[in-house]
N, C-alpha and C positions, 0 to 999 in steps of 0.2 A: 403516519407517513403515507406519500398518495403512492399509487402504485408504479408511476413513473419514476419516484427517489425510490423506491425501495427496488426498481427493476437495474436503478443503476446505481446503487450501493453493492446488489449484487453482480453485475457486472464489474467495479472495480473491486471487488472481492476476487472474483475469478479470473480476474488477468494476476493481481498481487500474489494469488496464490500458485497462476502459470508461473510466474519469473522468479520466484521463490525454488519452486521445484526443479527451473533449470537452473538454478544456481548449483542444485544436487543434493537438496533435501525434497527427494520423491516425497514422503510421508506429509509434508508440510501442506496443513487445512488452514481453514478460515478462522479459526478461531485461535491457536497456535500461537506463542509466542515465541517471538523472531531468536529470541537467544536463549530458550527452553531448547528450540530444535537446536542449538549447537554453532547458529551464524557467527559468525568472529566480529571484530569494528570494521576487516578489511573485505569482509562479505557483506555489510551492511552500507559500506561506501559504494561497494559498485553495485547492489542492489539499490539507494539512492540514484544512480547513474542511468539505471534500466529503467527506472519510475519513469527519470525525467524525458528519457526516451520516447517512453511509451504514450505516458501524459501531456507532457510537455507544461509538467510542474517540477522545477526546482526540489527537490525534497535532501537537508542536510540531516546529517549525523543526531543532533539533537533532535527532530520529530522523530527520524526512527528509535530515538531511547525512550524519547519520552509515547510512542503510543506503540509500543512491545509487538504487540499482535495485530495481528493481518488485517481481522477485523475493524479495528480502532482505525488501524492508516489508512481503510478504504473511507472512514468515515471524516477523516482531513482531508482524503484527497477531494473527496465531493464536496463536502462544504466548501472547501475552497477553491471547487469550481465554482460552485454555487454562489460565492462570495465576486468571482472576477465576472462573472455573467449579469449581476447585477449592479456593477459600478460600470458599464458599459449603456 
């Protein structure tokens, strides 16, 4: 990974993990799974809601089931920057 994916994997590391914590799971890291910490489906809707906010990527119910942890969903969310930056 060059150091520019890897500076911005971790940056969407550390906003997934800001919006996380203001949802009111303080303790919530990067590596963390979203429904270890306790998220409900109606905390991980509007945490989809804050993604898309923030992102201004769509993110439904099923990517958050299917990639549990903070870390994985930063790594959708880049790729699939990465994916709309290159069909451009």
């Amino acid at each position: 990974m060059t150091a520019a994916a890897e500076g911005a994997e971790n940056s969407h590391q550390r906003t997934l993990v800001a919006l996380v914590r203001a949802r009111g799971f303080p303790q919530a890291d990067a590596d963390d799974d979203l429904l270890a910490l306790g998220l409900t489906s109606l905390d991980l809707l509007q945490l989809g809601a804050d993604i898309e906010k923030e992102f201004g990527v769509p993110v439904d119910l099923g990517v958050l089931l299917a990639a549990p942890s903070i870390d994985s969903l930063a790594g959708i969310l880049r790729s699939g920057a990465q994916d709309e930056a290159a069909a451009t």
